[in-house]
N, C-alpha and C positions, 0 to 999 in steps of 0.2 A: 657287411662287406668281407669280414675276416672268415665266416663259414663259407661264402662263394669262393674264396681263394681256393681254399681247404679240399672244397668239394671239386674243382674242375684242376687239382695237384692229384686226384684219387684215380681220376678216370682214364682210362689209354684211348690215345688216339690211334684213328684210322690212318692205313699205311699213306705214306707220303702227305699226312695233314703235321703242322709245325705248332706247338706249343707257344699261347699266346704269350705273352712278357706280364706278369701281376702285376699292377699299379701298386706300390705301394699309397698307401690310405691314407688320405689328408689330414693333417693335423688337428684336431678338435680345434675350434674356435673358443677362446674361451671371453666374455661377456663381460665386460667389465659390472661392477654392483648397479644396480638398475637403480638412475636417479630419478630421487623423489621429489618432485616439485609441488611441493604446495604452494595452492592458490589461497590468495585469504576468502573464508566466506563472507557471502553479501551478507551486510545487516540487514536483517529483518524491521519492518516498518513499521512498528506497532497500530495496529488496527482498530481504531476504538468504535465502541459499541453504539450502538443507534441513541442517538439522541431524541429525550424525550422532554417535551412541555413541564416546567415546575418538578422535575426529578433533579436529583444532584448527582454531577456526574461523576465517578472514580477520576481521582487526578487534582481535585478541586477541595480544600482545604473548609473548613465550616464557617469559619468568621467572613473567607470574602465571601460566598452563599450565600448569606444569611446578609453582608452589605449588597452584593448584586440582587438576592430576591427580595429584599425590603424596599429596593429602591435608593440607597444610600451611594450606589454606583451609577451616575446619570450617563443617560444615553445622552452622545455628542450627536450623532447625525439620527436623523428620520426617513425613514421611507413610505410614502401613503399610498394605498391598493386601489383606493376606493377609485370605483369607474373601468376598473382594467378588465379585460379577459383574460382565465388563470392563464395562457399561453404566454400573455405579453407579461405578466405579472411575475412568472417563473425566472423570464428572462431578465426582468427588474430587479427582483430580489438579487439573481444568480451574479447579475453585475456591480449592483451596489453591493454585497458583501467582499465581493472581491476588491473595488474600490477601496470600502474601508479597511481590510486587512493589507492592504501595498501602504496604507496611511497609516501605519500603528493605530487606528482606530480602535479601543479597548472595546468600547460597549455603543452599540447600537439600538435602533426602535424600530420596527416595521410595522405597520397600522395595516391591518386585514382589513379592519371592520367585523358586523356581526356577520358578513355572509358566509354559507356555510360553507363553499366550495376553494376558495382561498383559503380561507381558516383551515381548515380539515387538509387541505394538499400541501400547506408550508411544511410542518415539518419532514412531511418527503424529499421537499425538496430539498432542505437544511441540509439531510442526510445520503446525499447525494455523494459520490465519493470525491468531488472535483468540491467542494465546498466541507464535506466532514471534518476536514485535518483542518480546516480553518477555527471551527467554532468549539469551544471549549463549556459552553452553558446555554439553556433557554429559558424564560421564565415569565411571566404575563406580569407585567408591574404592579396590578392590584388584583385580589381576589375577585372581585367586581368588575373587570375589563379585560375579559376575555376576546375583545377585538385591537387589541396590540400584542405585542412581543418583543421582548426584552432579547436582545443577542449578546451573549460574552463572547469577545473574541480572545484567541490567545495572541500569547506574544511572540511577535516575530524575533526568531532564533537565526543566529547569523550560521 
């Protein structure tokens, strides 16, 4: 602004044209310190890892392992497969796990049987993310009875 002034103070007007009046130049604006608001970050969720059949999971200490996969930690409730199609059996399990972790339910049983297609889909399902954060361990109660399943549930955190 202050060279425009400058420049049209330099030039001669044409006869009978009148010299504008110069604004003088607005005062700078000045900004006050730009505030910083922090937001607090969201905690992150811990996302635990895929649960596997008779593996121990990080989080889970050895002596209760060792009493949840000997058996020493009895299952309170049962669920039995047998008869079901995996569709209705998914939604069995999906519910009754959720049942028992609203009950503090610690440890559970779900009975597959030997068929292959239950058996082999459970722990997909286990690992489902709407059921993951629930389950804390899996383990078959005997080496010899590969048609049940042992569930550790965690404990509910207020």
């Amino acid at each position: 602004m202050k060279l425009w002034a400058a420049f049209t103070q330099s030039i001669r007007l044409l006869p009978g044209k009148m010299r504008l009046p110069v604004e003088p130049e607005p005062a700078p604006v000045i900004d006050p310190a730009p505030q910083i608001i922090e937001t607090p970050k969201p905690r992150l969720k811990l996302v635990p890892h895929d649960i596997q059949v008779n593996h121990v999971p990080g989080g889970l200490d050895k002596s209760t392992w060792k009493s949840f996969s000997s058996g020493k930690i009895k299952a309170v409730r049962r669920l039995d497969l047998h008869g079901l199609t995996a569709t209705r059996a998914h939604h069995a399990v999906t519910h009754f796990l959720e049942r028992a972790y609203a009950d503090e339910v610690r440890c559970v049983e779900v009975i597959t049987g030997k068929g292959e297609v239950i058996a082999r889909e459970l722990p997909h399902w286990l690992n489902h993310p709407h059921l993951r954060g629930h389950i804390l361990a899996v383990a078959h109660p005997h080496a010899a009875n590969t048609g049940s399943v042992r569930v550790l549930l965690r404990r509910v955190r207020a």
